[in-house]
py3Dmol code that shows the C-alpha trace and the ligand (Angstrom):
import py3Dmol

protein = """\
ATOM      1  CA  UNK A   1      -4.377  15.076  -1.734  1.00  0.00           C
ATOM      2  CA  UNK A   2      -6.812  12.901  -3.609  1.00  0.00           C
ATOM      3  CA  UNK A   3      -6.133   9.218  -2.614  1.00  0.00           C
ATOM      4  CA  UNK A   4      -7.397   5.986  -4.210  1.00  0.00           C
ATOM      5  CA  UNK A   5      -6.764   3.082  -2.646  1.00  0.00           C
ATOM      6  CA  UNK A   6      -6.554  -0.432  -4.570  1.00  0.00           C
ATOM      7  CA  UNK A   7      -7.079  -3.444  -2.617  1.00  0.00           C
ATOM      8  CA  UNK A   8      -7.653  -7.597  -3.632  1.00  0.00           C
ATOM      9  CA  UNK A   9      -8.712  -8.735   0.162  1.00  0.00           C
ATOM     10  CA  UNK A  10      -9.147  -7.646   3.699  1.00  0.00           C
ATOM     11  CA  UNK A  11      -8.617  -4.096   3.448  1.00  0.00           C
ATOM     12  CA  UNK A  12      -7.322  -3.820   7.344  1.00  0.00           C
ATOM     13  CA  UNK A  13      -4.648  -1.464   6.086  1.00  0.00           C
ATOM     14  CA  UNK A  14      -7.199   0.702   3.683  1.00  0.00           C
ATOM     15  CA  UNK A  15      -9.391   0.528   6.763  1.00  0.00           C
ATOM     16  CA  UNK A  16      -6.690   2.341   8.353  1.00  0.00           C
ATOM     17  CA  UNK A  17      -5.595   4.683   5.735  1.00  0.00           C
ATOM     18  CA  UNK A  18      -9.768   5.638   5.551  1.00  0.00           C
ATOM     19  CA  UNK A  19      -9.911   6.080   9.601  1.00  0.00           C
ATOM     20  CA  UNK A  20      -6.645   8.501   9.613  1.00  0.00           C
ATOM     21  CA  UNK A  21      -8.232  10.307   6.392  1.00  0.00           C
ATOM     22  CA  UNK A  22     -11.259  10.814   8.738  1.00  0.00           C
ATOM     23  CA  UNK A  23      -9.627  13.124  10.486  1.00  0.00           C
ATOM     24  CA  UNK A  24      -9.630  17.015   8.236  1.00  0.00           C
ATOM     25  CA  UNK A  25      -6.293  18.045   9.355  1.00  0.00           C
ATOM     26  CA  UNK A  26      -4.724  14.748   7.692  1.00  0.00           C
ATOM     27  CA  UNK A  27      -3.249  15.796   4.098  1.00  0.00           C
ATOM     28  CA  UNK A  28      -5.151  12.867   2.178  1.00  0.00           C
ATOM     29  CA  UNK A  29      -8.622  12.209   1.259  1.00  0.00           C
ATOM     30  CA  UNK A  30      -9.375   8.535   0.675  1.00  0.00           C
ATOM     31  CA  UNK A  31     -11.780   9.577  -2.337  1.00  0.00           C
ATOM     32  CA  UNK A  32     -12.135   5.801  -3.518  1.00  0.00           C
ATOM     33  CA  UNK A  33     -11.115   2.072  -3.516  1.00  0.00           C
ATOM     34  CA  UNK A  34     -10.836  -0.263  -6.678  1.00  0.00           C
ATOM     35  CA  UNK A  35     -10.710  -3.711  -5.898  1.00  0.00           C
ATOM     36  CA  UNK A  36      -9.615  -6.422  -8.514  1.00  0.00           C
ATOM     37  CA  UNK A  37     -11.757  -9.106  -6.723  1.00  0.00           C
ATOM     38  CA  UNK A  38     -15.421  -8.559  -6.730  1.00  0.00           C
ATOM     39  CA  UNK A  39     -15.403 -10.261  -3.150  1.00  0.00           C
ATOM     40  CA  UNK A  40     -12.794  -8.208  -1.385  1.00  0.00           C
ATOM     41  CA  UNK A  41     -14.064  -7.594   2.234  1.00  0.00           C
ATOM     42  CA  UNK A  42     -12.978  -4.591   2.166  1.00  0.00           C
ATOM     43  CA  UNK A  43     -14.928  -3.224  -0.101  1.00  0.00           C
ATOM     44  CA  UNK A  44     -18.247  -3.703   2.264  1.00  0.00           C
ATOM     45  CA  UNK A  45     -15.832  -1.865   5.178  1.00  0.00           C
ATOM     46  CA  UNK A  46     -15.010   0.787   2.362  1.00  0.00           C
ATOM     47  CA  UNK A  47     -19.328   1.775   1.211  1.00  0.00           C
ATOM     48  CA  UNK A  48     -20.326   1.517   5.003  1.00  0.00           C
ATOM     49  CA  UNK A  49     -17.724   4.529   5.601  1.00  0.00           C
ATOM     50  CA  UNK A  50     -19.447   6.347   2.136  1.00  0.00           C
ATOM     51  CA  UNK A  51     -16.122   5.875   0.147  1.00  0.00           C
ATOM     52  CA  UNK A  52     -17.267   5.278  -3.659  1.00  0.00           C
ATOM     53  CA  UNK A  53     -16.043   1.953  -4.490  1.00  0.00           C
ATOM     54  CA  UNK A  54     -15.335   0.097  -7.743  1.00  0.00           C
ATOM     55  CA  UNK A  55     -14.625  -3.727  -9.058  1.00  0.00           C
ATOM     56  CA  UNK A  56     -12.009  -3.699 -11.664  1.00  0.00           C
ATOM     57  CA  UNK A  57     -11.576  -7.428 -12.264  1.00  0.00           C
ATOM     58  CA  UNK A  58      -9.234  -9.065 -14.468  1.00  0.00           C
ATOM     59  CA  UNK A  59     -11.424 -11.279 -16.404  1.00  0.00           C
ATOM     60  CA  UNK A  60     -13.309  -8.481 -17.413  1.00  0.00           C
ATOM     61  CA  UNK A  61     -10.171  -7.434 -19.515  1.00  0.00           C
ATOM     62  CA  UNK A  62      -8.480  -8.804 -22.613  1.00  0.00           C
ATOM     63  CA  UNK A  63      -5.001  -8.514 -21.568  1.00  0.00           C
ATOM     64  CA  UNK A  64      -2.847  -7.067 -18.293  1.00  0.00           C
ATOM     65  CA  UNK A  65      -2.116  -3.940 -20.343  1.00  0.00           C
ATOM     66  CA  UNK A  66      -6.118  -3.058 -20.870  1.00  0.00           C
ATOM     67  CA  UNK A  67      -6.817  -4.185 -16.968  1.00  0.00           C
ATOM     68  CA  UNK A  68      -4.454  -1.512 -16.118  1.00  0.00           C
ATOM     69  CA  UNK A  69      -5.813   0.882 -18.543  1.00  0.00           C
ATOM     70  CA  UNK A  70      -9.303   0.134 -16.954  1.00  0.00           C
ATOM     71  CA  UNK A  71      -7.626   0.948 -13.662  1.00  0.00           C
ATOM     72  CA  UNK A  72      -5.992   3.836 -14.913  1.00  0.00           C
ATOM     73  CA  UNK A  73      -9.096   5.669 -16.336  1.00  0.00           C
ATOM     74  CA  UNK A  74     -10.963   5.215 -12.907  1.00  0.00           C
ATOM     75  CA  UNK A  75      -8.300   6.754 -11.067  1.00  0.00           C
ATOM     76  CA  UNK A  76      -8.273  10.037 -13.814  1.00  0.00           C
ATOM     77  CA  UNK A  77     -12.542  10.166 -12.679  1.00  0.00           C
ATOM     78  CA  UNK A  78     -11.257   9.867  -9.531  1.00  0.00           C
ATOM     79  CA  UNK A  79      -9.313  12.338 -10.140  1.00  0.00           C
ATOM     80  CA  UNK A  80      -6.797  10.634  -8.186  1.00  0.00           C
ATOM     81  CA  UNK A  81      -3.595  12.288  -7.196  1.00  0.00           C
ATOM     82  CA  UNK A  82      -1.856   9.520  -5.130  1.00  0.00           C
ATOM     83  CA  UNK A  83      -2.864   5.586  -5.459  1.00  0.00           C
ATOM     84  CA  UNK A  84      -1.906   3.163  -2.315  1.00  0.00           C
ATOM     85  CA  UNK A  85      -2.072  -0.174  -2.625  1.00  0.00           C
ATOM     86  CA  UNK A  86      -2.875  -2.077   0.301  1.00  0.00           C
ATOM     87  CA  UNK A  87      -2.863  -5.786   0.177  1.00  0.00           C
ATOM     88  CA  UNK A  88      -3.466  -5.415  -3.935  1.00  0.00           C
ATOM     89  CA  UNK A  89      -2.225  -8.760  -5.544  1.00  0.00           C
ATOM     90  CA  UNK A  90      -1.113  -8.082  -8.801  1.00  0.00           C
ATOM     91  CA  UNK A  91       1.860  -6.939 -10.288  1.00  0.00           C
ATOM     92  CA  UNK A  92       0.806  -3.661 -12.324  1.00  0.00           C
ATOM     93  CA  UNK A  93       2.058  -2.972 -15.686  1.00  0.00           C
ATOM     94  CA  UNK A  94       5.697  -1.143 -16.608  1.00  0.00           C
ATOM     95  CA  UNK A  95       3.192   1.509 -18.536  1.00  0.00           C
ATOM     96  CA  UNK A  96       0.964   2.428 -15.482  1.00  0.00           C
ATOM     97  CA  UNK A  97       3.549   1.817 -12.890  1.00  0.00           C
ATOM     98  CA  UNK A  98       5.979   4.593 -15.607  1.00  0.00           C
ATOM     99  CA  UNK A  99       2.678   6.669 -15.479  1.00  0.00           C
ATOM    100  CA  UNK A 100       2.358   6.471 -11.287  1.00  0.00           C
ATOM    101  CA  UNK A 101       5.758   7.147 -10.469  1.00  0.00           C
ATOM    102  CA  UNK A 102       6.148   8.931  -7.803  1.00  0.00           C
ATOM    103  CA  UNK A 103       3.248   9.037  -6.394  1.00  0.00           C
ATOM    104  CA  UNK A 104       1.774   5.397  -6.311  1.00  0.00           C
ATOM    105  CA  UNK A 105       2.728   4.092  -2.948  1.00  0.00           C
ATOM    106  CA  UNK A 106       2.515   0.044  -1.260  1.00  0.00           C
ATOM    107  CA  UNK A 107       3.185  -1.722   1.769  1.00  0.00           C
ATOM    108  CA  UNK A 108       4.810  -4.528   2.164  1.00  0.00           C
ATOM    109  CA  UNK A 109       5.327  -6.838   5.258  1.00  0.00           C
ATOM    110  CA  UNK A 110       9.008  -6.936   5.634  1.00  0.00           C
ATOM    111  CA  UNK A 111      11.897  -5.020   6.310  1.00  0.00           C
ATOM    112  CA  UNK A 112      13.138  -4.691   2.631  1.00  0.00           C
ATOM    113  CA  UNK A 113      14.720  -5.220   1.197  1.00  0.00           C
ATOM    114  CA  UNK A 114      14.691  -8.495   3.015  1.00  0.00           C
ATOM    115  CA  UNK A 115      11.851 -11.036   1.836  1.00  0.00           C
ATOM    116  CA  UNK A 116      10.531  -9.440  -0.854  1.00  0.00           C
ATOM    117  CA  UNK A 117       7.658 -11.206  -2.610  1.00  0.00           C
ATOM    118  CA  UNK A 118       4.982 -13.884  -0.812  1.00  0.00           C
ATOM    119  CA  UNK A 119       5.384 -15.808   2.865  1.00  0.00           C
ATOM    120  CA  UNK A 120       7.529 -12.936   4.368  1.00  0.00           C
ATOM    121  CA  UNK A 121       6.774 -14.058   8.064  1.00  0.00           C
ATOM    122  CA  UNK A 122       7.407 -17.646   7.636  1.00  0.00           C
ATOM    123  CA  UNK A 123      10.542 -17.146   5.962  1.00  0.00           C
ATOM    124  CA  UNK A 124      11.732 -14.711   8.366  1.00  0.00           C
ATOM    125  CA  UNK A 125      11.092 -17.121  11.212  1.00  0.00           C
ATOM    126  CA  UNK A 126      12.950 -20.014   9.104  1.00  0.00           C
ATOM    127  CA  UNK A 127      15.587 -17.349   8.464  1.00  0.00           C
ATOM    128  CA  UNK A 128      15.958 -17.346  12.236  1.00  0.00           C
ATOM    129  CA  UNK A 129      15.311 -13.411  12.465  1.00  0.00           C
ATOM    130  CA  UNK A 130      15.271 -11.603  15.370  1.00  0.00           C
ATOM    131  CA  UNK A 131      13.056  -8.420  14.261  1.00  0.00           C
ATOM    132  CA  UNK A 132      10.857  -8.177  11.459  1.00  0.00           C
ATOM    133  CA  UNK A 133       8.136  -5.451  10.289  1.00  0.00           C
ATOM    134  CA  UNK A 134       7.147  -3.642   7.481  1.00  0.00           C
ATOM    135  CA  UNK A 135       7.994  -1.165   4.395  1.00  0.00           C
ATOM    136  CA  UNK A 136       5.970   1.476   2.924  1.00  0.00           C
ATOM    137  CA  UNK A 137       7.443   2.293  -0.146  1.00  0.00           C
ATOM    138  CA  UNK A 138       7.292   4.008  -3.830  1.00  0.00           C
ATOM    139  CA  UNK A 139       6.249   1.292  -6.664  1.00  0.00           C
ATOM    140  CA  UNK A 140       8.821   0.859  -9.462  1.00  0.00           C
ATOM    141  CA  UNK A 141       8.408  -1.857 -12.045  1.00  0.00           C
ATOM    142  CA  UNK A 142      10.804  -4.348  -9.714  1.00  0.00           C
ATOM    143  CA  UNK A 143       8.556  -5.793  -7.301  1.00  0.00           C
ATOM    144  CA  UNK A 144       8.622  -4.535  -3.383  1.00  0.00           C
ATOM    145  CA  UNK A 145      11.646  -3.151  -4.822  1.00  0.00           C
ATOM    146  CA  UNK A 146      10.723   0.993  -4.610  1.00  0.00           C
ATOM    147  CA  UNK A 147      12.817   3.436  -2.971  1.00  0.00           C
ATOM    148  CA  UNK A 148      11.921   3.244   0.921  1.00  0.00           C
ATOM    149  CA  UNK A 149       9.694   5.656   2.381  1.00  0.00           C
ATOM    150  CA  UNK A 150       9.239   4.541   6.492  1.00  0.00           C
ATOM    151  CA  UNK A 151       9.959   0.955   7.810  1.00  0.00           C
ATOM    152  CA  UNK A 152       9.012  -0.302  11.265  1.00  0.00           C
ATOM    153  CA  UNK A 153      10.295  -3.102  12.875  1.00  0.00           C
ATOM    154  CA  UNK A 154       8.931  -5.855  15.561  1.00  0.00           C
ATOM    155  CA  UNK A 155      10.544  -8.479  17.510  1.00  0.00           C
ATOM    156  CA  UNK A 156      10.064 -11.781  16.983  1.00  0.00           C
ATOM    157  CA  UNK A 157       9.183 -13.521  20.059  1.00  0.00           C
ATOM    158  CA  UNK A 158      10.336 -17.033  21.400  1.00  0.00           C
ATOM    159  CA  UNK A 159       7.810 -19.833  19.961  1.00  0.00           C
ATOM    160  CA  UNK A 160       5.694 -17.509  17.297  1.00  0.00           C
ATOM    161  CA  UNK A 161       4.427 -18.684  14.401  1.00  0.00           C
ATOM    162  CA  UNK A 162       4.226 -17.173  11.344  1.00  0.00           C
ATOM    163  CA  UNK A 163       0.024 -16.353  12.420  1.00  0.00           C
ATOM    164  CA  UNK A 164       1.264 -14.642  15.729  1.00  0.00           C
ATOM    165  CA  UNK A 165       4.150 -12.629  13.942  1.00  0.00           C
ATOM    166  CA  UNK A 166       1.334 -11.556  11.123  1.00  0.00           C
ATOM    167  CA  UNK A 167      -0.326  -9.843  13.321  1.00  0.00           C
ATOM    168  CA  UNK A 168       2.246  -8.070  15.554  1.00  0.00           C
ATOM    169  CA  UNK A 169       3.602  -6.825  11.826  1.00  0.00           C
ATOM    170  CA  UNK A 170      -0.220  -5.616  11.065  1.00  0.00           C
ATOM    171  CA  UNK A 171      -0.445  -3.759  14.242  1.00  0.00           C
ATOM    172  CA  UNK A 172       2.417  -2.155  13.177  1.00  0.00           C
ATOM    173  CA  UNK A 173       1.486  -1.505   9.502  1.00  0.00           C
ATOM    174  CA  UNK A 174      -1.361   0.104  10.217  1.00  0.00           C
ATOM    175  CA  UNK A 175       0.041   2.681  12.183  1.00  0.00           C
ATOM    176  CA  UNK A 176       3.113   3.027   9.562  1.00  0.00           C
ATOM    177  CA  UNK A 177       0.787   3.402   6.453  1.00  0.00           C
ATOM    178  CA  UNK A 178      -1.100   6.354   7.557  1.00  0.00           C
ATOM    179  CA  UNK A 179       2.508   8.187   8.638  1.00  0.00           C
ATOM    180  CA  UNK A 180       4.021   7.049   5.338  1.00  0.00           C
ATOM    181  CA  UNK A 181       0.833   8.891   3.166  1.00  0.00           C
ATOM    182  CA  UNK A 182       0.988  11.624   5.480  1.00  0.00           C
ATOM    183  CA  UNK A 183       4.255  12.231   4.485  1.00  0.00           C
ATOM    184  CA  UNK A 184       3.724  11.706   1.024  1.00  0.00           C
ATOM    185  CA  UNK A 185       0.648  13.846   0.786  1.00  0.00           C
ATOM    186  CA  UNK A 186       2.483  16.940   2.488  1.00  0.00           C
ATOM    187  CA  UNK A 187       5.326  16.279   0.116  1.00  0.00           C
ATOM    188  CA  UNK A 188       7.653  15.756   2.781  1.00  0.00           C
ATOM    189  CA  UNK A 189       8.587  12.249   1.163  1.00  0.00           C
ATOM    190  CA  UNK A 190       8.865  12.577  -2.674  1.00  0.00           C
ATOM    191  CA  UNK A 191      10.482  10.109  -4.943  1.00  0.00           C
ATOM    192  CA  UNK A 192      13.201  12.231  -6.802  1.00  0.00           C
ATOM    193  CA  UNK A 193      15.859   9.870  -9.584  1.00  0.00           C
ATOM    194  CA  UNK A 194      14.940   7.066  -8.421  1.00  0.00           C
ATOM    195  CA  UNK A 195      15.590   7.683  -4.234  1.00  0.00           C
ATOM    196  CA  UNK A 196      13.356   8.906  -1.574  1.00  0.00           C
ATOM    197  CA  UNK A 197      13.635  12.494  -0.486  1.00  0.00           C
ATOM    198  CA  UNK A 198      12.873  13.136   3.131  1.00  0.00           C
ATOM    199  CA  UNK A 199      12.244  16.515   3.913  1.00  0.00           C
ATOM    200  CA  UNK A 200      14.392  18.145   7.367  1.00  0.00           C
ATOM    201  CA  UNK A 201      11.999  18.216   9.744  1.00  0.00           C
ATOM    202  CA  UNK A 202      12.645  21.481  11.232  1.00  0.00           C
ATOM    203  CA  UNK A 203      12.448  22.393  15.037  1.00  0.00           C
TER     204      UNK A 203
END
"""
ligand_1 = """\
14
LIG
C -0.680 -6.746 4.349
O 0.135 -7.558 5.166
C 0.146 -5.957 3.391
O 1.385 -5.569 3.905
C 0.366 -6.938 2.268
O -0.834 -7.637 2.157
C -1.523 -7.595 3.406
C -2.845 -6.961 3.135
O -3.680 -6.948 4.265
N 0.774 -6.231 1.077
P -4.971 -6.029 4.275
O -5.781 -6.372 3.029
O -4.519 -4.596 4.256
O -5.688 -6.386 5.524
"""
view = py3Dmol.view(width=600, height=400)
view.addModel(protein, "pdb")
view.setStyle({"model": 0}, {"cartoon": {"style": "trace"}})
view.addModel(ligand_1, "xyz")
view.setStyle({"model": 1}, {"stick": {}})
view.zoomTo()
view.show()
């Protein structure tokens, strides 16, 4: 399946999304990455791998609604099929998020629906959690708020910090993200009134 993958930042996680792509028995094809930022690292890790790349940015746009449309017209020449955001820092429009449903995809860094929104590791050490992880999910119009797709979960350790729990939950996102597309790809998770369908996994 034709994947586009939008991005504000880093990119670790579309860095892993474009290394499990590599590989031409996996059911996506990372076919491009939008970035709303025209200084997104990842979009340097994205062109030295010879994914077409493209700066979207907000300012460049008279309202939310004609950003999104923007967005929404590269992913038709894209000829996109699924979108994944990965680290992408805006909230997307009820129109294109309507439009994407079902197969528009994010990851968040939390077990949700626990600590939706901004700071999740720091709040789930104040919060006095023992585990913590991530959610790859389907994008609604509620934010981090989709139905659940896979979730993994990592312990917090004695004296971490919300630096040293980041990363244990990256390490684990990046191995989650690529399952979670998989899935998605092969239609083995589809988003069906408003709940994720997992297909039986047979023997
Ligand atoms: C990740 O923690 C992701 O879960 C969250 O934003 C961060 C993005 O990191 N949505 P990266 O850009 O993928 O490295």
């Amino acid at each position: 399946k034709r994947t586009v993958v939008l991005i504000s930042g880093r990119g670790s996680n579309m860095t892993a999304l474009i290394a499990a792509a590599s590989d031409p028995a996996f059911p996506a094809e990372i076919v491009g990455v939008i970035s709303d930022k025209a200084d997104a690292a990842g979009l340097g890790v994205a062109k030295a791998r010879g994914i077409a790349t493209q700066v979207i940015s907000r300012a460049d746009h008279g309202s939310k609604q004609a950003h999104d449309a923007a967005i929404d017209a590269a992913l038709t020449a894209f000829q996109a099929e699924i979108v994944a955001l990965a680290g992408y820092m805006r909230i997307l429009t009820p129109g294109f998020v309507q439009k994407w449903q079902g197969r528009m995809i994010n990851i968040h860094p939390a077990l949700l629906p626990a600590f939706k929104g901004l700071d999740t590791h720091a709040r789930a050490l104040a919060a006095g959690m023992r585990i913590h992880g991530c959610t790859v999910h389907f994008v609604t119009s509620e934010m981090d708020d989709g139905p659940i797709i896979a979730q993994a979960a990592v312990p917090v350790m004695v004296g971490d910090n919300a630096d040293a729990l980041a990363a244990r939950v990256l390490k684990a996102e990046h191995r989650l993200y690529p399952l979670a597309l998989g899935l998605v790809a092969e239609g083995k998770a589809r988003m069906e009134a408003g709940r994720t369908v997992l297909a039986h996994f047979a023997d």
